[in-house]
Every structure is written in structure tokens, then in C-alpha cells.
LORO-664259 format. One record per atom (N, C-alpha, C): x, y, z; residue in one letter. Coordinates in steps of 0.2 Angstrom, whole numbers, plus 5000, padded with zeros to 4 digits. Each point is the difference from the previous one (the first is absolute). Layout:
<atoms>
XYZA ...
</atoms>
This chain:
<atoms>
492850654720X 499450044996X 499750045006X 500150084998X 499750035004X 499149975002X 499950035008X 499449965000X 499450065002X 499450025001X 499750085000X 499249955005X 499850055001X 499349985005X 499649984997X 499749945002X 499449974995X 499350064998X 499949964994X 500049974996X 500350014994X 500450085000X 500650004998X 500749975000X 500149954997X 500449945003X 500649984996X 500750004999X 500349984996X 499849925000X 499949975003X 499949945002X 499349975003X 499649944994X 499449975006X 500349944998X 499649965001X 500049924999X 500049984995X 500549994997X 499949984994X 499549944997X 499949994995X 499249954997X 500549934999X 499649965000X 500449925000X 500350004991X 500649964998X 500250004994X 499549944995X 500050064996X 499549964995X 500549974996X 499949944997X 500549964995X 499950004994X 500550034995X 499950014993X 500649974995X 499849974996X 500549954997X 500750034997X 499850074996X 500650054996X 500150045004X 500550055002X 500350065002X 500550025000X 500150064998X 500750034996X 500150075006X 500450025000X 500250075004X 499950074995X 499750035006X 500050074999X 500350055004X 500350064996X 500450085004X 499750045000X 500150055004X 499950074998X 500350034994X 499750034996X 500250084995X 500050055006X 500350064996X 499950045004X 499250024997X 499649994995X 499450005001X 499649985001X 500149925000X 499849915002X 500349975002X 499849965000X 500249955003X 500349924994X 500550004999X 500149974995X 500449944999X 499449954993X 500249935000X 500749994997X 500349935005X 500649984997X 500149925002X 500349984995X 500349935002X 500749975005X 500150074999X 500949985002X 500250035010X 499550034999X 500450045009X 499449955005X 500549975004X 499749945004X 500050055006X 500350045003X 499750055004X 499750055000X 499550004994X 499450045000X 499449995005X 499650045001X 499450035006X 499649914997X 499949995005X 499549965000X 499450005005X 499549964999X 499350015006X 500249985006X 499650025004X 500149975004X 499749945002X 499749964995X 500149905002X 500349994997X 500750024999X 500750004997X 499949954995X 499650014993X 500149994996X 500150044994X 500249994995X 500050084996X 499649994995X 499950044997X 499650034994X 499949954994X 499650014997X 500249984991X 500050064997X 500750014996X 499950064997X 499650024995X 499950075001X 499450034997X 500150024992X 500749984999X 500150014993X 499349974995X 499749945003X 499449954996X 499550045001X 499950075002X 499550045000X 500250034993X 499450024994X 500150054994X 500150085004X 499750005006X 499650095003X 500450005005X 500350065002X 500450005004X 499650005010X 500249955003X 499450005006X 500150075004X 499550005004X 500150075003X 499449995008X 500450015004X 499849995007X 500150085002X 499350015003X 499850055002X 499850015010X 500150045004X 500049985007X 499750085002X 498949995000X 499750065001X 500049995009X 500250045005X 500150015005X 499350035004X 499750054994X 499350025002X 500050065003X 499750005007X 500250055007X 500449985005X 500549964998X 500449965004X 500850014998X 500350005007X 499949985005X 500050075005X 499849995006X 499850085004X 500750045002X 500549984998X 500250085001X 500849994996X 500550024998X 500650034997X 500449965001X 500049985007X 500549955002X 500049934997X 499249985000X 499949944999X 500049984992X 499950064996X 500049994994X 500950004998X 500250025002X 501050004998X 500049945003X 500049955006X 500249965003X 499749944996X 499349994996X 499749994995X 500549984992X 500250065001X 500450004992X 500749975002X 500250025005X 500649975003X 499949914999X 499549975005X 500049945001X 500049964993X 499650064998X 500149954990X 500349994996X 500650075001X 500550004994X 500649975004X 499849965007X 500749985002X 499949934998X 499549984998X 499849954998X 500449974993X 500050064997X 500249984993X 500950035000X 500250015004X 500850035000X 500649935000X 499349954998X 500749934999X 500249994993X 499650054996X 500250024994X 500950014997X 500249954997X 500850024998X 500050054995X 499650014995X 500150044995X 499350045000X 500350054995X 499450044998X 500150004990X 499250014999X 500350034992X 499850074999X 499950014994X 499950094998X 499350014999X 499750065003X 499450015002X 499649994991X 500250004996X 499750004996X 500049914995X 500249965005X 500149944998X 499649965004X 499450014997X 499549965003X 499849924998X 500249994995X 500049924997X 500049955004X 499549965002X 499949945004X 500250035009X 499650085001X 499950025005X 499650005004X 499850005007X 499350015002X 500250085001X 499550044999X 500050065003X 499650035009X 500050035002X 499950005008X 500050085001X 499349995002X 499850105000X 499449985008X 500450055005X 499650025004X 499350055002X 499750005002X 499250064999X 500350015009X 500350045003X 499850045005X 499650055002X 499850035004X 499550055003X 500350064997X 500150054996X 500150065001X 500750025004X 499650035007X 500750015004X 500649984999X 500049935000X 500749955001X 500450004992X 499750024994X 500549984996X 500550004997X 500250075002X 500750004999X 500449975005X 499950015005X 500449955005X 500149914998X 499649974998X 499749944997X 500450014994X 500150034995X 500649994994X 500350015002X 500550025005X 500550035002X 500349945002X 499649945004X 500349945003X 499849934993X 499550024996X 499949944996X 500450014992X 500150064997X 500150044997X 500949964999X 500350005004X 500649975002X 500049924995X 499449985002X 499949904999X 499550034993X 500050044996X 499750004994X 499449995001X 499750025002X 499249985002X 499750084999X 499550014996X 499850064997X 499450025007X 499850085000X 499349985006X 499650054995X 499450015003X 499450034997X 499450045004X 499550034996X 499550025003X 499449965001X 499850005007X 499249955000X 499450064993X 500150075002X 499550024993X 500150065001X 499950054994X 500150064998X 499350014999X 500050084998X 499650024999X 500050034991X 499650034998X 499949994994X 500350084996X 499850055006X 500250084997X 500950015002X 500150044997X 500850025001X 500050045009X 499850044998X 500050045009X 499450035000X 500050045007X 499250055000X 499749985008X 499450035001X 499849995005X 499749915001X 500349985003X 499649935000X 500449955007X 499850045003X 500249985009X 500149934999X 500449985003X 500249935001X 500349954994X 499950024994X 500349984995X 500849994997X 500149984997X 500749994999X 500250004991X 500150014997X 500550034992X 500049934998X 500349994994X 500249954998X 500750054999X 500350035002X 500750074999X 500349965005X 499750025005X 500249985007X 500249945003X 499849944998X 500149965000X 500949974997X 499850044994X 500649984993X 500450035005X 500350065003X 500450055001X 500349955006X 499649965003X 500349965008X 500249924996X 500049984993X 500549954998X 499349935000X 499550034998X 499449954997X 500049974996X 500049964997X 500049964992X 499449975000X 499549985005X 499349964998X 499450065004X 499449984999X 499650045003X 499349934999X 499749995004X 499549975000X 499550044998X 499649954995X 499550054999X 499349944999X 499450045003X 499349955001X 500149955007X 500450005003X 500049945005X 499249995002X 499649945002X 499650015001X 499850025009X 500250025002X 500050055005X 499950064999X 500450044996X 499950084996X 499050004997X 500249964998X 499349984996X 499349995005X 500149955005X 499449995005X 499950055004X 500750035005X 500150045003X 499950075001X 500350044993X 500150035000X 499750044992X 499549964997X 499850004996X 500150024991X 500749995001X 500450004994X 499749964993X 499750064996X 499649974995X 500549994992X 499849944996X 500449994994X 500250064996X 499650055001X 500250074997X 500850015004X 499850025004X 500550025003X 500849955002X 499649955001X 500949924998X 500150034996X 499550004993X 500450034991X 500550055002X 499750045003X 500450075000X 500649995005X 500249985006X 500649975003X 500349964996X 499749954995X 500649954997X 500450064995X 499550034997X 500750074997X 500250044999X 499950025008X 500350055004X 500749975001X 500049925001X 500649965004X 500650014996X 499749984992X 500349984993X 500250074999X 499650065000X 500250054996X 500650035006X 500249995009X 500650015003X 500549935000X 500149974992X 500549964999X 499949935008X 499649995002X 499849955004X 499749944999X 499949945004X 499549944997X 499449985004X 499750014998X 499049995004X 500049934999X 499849985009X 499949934998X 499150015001X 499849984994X 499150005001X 499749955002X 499650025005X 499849915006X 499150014996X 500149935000X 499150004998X 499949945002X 499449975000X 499549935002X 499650045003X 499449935002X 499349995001X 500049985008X 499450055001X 499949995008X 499649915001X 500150005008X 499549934999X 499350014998X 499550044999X 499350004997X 500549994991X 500450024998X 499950004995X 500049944998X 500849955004X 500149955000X 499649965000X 499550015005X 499349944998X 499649994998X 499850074994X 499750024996X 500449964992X 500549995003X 500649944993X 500150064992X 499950085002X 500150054996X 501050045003X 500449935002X 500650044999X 500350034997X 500149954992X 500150044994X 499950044999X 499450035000X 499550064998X 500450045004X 500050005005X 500250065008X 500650014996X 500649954999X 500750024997X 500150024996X 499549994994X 500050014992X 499950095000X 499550035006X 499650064998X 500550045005X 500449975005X 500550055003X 500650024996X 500449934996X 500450024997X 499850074994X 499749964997X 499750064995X 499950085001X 499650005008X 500050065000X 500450035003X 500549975003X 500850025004X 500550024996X 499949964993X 500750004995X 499550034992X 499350055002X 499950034996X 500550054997X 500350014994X 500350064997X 500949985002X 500149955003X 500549985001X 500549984993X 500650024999X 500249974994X 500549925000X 499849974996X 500649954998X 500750015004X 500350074998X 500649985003X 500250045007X 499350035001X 500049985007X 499949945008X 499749974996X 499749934999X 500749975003X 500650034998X 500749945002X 500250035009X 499650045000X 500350045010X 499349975003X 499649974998X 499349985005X 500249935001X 499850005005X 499749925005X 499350005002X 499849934999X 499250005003X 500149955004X 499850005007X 499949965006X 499249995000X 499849924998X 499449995001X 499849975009X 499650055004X 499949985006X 499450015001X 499749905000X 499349995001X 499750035007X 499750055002X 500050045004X 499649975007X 499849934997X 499749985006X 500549965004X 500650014996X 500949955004X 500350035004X 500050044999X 500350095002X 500049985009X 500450015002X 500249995006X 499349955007X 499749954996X 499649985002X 500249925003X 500449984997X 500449925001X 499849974993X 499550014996X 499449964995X 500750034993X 500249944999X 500349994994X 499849974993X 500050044996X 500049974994X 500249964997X 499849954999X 500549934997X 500450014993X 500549985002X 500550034994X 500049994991X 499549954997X 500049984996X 499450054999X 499450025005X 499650044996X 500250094999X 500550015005X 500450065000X 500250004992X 500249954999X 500650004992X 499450004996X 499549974999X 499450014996X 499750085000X 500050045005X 499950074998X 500550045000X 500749974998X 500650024999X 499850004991X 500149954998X 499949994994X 499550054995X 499349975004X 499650064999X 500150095000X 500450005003X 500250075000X 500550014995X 500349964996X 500550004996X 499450004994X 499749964998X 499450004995X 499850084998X 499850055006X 499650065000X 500550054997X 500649995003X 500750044998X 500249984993X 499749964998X 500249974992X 499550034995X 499250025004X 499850014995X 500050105001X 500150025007X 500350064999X 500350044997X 500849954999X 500650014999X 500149964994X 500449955001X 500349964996X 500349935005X 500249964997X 500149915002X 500850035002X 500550054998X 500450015003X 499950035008X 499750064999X 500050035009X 499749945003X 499449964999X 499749955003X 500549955002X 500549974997X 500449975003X 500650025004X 500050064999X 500750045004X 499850015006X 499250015001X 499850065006X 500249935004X 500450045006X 500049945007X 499550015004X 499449965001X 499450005005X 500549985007X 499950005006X 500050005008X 499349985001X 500049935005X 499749975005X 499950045007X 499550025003X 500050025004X 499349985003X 500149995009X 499549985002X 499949945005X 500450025006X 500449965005X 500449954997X 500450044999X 500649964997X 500450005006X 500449945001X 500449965006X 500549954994X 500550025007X 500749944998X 499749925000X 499649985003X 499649944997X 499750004993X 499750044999X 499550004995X 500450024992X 500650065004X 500550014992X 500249974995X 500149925002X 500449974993X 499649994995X 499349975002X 499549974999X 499750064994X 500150055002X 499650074995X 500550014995X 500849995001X 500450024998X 500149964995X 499749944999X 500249964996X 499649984994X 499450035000X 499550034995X 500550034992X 499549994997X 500350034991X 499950075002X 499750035002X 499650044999X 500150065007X 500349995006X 500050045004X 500950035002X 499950054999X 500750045000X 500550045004X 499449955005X 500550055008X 499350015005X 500250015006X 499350035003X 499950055007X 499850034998X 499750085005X 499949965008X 500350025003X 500049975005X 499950045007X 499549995004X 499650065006X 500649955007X 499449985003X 500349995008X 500449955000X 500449974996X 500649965001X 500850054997X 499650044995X 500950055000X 499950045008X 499750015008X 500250015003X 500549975006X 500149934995X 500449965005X 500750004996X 500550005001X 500550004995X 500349944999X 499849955003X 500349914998X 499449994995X 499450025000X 499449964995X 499950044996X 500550045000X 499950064993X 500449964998X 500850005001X 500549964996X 500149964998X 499549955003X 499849944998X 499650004992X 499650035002X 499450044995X 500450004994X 500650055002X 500250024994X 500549964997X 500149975003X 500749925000X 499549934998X 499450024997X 499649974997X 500449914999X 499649964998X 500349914996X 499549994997X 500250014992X 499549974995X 499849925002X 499549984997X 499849935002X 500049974995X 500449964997X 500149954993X 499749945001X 
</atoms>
């Protein structure tokens, strides 16, 4: 396994194996990562045990690796992509990129600069990448911004939209998420919509509220069958790279609840299609545990997709029966 200077790393120390009663083998698609019963040398984790297939999912899972402003320079980010997809090259088959059935999906968020180079090497292993955020006008004077054009033209398929960072930092209001989520849809793209409640919200016990009034006015004027290209990543903002984890059973409780708000928006159908993501110091420890909730569909994942053994662990998930 190529190996790159900390703490971009093809390799850290792996986490101790956790013991889980059922587990079936998973492959890559050339767009996933895809379940089977029959190839005994398929990719497995690395506490070399393997998967329970995802096929027992209704939603197809979908693991997300946001990078941020990371890693500092060209090299580290190819050596990065490198370390990851050599991880997954144990792979004997592929299927057809359009055969996603009992697939995880696998989409990267690199910086800008690197992404073409970064599809160039993961693009290979089926792995889709994306944008960390667009901007909302087509072109014009607007120094430092970036197209939703531009992005599609370098081989984007997702585009993060509301990350709470854009939002705190950068002061990205719900008007304007509305208007990048369909600026993403209307260039043939998929918005992942991040929302949750900061900690004041959190101990104010108003999460739902904060989730109920994001989604709304994020996926105002949005249609039904647009509805089939969006992903919502719920990331309780006070988890967000802080160590402080959201316990997995109350994650799935405003999973659910966000399914409720989409039903009364939408319909009982979009609300059970739409795949929500966990996000929120998510680690190779903590993935199965989330993974194996009703109700959580994959998850957004910040400083552990920079190590490429706890990414593919992450993403080499074991349900827990």
C-alpha cells in the first residue's frame, strides 16, 4: 500500500475488532461498492472480518469522505486517493455503473484544486467525487466564487450544500442553501443538504425545530421528482469535528423525524426514499453502531476520510444483528 507523510496516511493503526454475530462479503461496482454472497475474495476491513450485506438495506447506503481544506498541497491529496483505492483493488469484479442494487455508494469532497486529478485515480475504483459548495449565480463578477457549470465540466456528481461551516463561517443563509440546492439539480448534479442544531440549540432540547425549519426552507420550491437526486446529511453541529458524538439511537430518532417533515412536505413515498447520512465525528469505531440503525443511510464523514485505512473501514461498514 502506497504510503504519503502524516497525517495523510495510507495506513494508521487500525482500531481493535469489534465482534459481530452475521457477516456477508461486499465488492466494488464500478459505482459501489457491491454486496454478494458468493466471492470469498472480496475487500474486506481491516479487522478482517467482512460486511453483512447491504442488500437488508430498503435505501441504497451512501458513504461520503468531506476533506474540508485538506490536505496542504497536490501531492498529498493524489497520494491520499492513492492510499484509498489501493485499498479497495482486492476487488475480483466489478458491476455496471448503473447497477446499484445492494450497493454502498462512495463519493469524495476534495478542495477544488485537486479534483480532477483525485477522479482521475478514484474514478478508476468507481468512486464518484464532488464539490465542498457552489455558488448560486451562473457566472459574473463574484471574486472567488465557483459555478455550479464548473464544477459539472471537471466530472462532479455531488455538491455539498449548507455544510454547517458555510453557514457559521461564512455566513450562508437558508435563502441562499435554497438557491445552491437548485442551481445543483437544474446542472443535472446531487446536493447533499447538511443541516442540524448547534450545541445552544441542543440544550435548549429545540432540535427538531432547527431540522424541521432547515429542511423546509432549503428544499423550498423543490419538486417531488427532484427529490430522487438530493441527499440530506443530518450533522449535529456541536459533533462536527469536536470528538463529542451523538449516540446512535438518538441520531436514528432525528433521522426518522426528518422522514415525518418530508412526508408532510412531500409524500410517505419521497420520505421513505430520501437517504439521510450521519455525520459528526464519525470514526471506524463508532461506524457499525450508526450503520445499523433503521433509519441512517450512510454518513458524511470529515477527519477520518483523511486517513485511507479508517475511511475504508468506514466504508466497509458491519452491520450489527
Amino acid at each position: 500500500t502506497p504510503t504519503t507523510s502524516a497525517p495523510f496516511q495510507a495506513v494508521s493503526n487500525p482500531s481493535s475488532p469489534t465482534q459481530h454475530h452475521h457477516t456477508q462479503t461486499m465488492k466494488l461496482s464500478s459505482a459501489t461498492l457491491l454486496a454478494t454472497l458468493s466471492t470469498a475474495s472480496a475487500f474486506t476491513a481491516n479487522n478482517g472480518q467482512n460486511r453483512l450485506s447491504s442488500e437488508l438495506f430498503a435505501r441504497q447506503p451512501i458513504m461520503a469522505g468531506n476533506w474540508k481544506m485538506n490536505p496542504a498541497t497536490e501531492a498529498d491529496a493524489l497520494n491520499l486517493a492513492t492510499g484509498f483505492t489501493a485499498l479497495l483493488n482486492e476487488m475480483s469484479e466489478t458491476c455496471a455503473v448503473d447497477d446499484h442494487e445492494g450497493c454502498t455508494e462512495v463519493v469524495l469532497f476534495p478542495p477544488f484544486p485537486f479534483i480532477s486529478k483525485v477522479k482521475d485515480i478514484v474514478g478508476k475504483q468507481g468512486i464518484s467525487v464532488g464539490a465542498q459548495q457552489v455558488y448560486y449565480e451562473d457566472k459574473g463578477a463574484f471574486t472567488g466564487s465557483v459555478a455550479a457549470s464548473m464544477v459539472k465540466s471537471v466530472g462532479c456528481e455531488y455538491v455539498l450544500c449548507g455544510h454547517s461551516e458555510r453557514r457559521t463561517l461564512f455566513s450562508d443563509s437558508d435563502v441562499n442553501i435554497n438557491a445552491k440546492v437548485k442551481k445543483v439539480l437544474e446542472f443535472g448534479m446531487k446536493p447533499i443538504l447538511c443541516i442540524g442544531e448547534t450545541k445552544d440549540e441542543f440544550d435548549l432540547g429545540i432540535t427538531k425545530e432547527v431540522c424541521a425549519m432547515q429542511v423546509s426552507k432549503d428544499l423550498a420550491g423543490v419538486s417531488k421528482e427532484d427529490m430522487e437526486n438530493v441527499v440530506i446529511a443530518y450533522e449535529p453541529v456541536w459533533a462536527i469535528g469536536t470528538g463529542l458524538v451523538c449516540e446512535a439511537d438518538k441520531a436514528n430518532d432525528v433521522h426518522k423525524f426528518i422522514r415525518s417533515v418530508l412526508e408532510k412536505m412531500y409524500d410517505k413515498e419521497v420520505a421513505e426514499a430520501m437517504r439521510i447520512q450521519y455525520g459528526g465525528s464519525v470514526t471506524d469505531q463508532s461506524v457499525d453502531e450508526l450503520m445499523s440503525q433503521s433509519d441512517i443511510d450512510g454518513c458524511l464523514v470529515g477527519g477520518a476520510s483523511l486517513f485511507a485505512d479508517k475511511f475504508s473501514r468506514i466504508v466497509n461498514f458491519q452491520l450489527q444483528v
